[in-house]
C-alpha positions in Angstrom: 83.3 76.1 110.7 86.9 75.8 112.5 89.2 77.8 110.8 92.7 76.5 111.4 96.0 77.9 108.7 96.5 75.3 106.2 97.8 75.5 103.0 94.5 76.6 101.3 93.0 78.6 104.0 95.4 81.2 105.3 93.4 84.3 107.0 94.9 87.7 107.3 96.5 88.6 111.0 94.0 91.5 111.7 91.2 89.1 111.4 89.1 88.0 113.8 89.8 84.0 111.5 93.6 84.3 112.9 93.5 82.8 116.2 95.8 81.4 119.1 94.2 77.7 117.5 95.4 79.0 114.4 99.2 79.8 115.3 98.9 76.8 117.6 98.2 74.7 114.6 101.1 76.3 112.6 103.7 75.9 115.5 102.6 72.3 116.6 103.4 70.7 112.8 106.0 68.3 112.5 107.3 70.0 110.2 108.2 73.0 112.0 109.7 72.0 115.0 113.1 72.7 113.7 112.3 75.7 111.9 113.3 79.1 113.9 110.6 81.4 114.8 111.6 84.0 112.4 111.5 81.1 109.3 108.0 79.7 111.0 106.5 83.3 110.9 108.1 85.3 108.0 109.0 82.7 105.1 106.9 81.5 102.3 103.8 84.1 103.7 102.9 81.3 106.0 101.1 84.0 107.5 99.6 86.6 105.1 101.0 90.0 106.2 103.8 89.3 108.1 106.8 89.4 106.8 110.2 90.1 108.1 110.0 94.3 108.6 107.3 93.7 111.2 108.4 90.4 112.6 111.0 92.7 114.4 109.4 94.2 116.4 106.4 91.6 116.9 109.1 89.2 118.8 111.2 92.0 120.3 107.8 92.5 122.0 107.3 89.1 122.7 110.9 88.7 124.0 111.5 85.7 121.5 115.2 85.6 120.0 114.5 85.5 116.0 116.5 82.1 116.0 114.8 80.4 118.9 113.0 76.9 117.9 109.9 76.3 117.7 110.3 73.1 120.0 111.7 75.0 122.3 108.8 77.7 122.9 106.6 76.7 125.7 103.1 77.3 125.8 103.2 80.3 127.5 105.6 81.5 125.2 103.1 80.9 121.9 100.4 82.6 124.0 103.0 85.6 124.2 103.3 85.2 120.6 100.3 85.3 119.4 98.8 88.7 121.5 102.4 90.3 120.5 101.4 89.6 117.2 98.0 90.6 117.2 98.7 94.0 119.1 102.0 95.0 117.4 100.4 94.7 113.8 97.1 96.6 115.3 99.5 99.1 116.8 100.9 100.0 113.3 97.9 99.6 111.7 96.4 102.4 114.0 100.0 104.3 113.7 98.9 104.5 109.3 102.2 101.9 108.9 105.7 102.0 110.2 108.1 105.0 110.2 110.5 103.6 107.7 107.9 103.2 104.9 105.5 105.5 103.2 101.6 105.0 102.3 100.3 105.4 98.6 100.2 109.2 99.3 103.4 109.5 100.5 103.3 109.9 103.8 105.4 108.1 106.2 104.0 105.9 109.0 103.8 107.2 112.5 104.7 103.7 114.0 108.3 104.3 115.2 110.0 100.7 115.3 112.2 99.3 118.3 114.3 97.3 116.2 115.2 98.5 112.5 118.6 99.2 110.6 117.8 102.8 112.4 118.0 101.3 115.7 121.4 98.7 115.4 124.0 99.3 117.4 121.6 101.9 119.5 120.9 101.0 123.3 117.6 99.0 123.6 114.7 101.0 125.1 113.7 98.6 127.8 117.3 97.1 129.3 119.9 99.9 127.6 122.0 96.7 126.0 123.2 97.4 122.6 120.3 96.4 119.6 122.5 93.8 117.3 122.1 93.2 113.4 122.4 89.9 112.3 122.3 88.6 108.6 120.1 85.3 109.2 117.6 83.5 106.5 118.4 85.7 103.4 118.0 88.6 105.0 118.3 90.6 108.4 117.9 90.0 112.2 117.3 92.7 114.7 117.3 91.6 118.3 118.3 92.9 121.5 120.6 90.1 123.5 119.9 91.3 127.0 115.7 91.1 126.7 115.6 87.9 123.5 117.9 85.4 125.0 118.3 82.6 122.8 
């Protein structure tokens, strides 16, 4: 059986059912061609478990502006995507969650985030440029202008 996401059959990131076809399928709709990639991947649990505190550091990762279109990713850029999404969640997974949360015991992840309301205004890790905040969609953006160009 081909598993693509549709409406009714949305599997979770960390399985082995969410697949490049998968967010292929999601980014090549009509539909979302206009969207941003932060409303594609982080509104209306389009994608069960990702939401908007790990989509951060997913496309910070994948070097994808949070505002950037959908038409305007290549293919290459959906490939990026997808493994950044794949390895980033894996990465907090291993890491027992991010550092600005705690589990059901109490504890605090050891996944320390790259772009957070900790890290705005802070220089970027990887090009020293200044990490801006950004309200965008309801909510927050955190990017870094000098590695997510839009």
């Amino acid at each position: 059986m081909n598993i693509t996401c549709k409406q009714k059959n949305k599997p979770q990131v960390l399985s082995d059912n969410f697949t490049l076809e998968c967010l292929l399928t999601l980014a090549n709709q009509e539909e979302a061609q206009n969207k941003s990639v932060k409303a594609l991947l982080a509104t209306n649990q389009t994608i069960p478990g990702l939401g908007n505190g790990v989509l951060q550091d997913i496309l910070y990762n994948a070097r994808l502006h949070p505002k950037k279109k959908v038409k305007d990713l290549t293919i290459s850029e959906k490939e990026t995507l997808f493994t950044c999404i794949k390895e980033t969640l894996w990465e907090m997974y291993r890491q027992q969650g991010r550092n600005t949360e705690t589990g059901l015991l109490g504890q605090r992840g050891k996944y320390i985030l790259y772009l957070s309301k900790d890290t705005a205004g802070q220089d970027c890790p990887r090009c020293q440029d200044i990490i801006q905040k950004e309200n965008y969609l309801g909510g927050s953006i955190y990017y870094c202008p000098g590695c997510q160009k839009l």
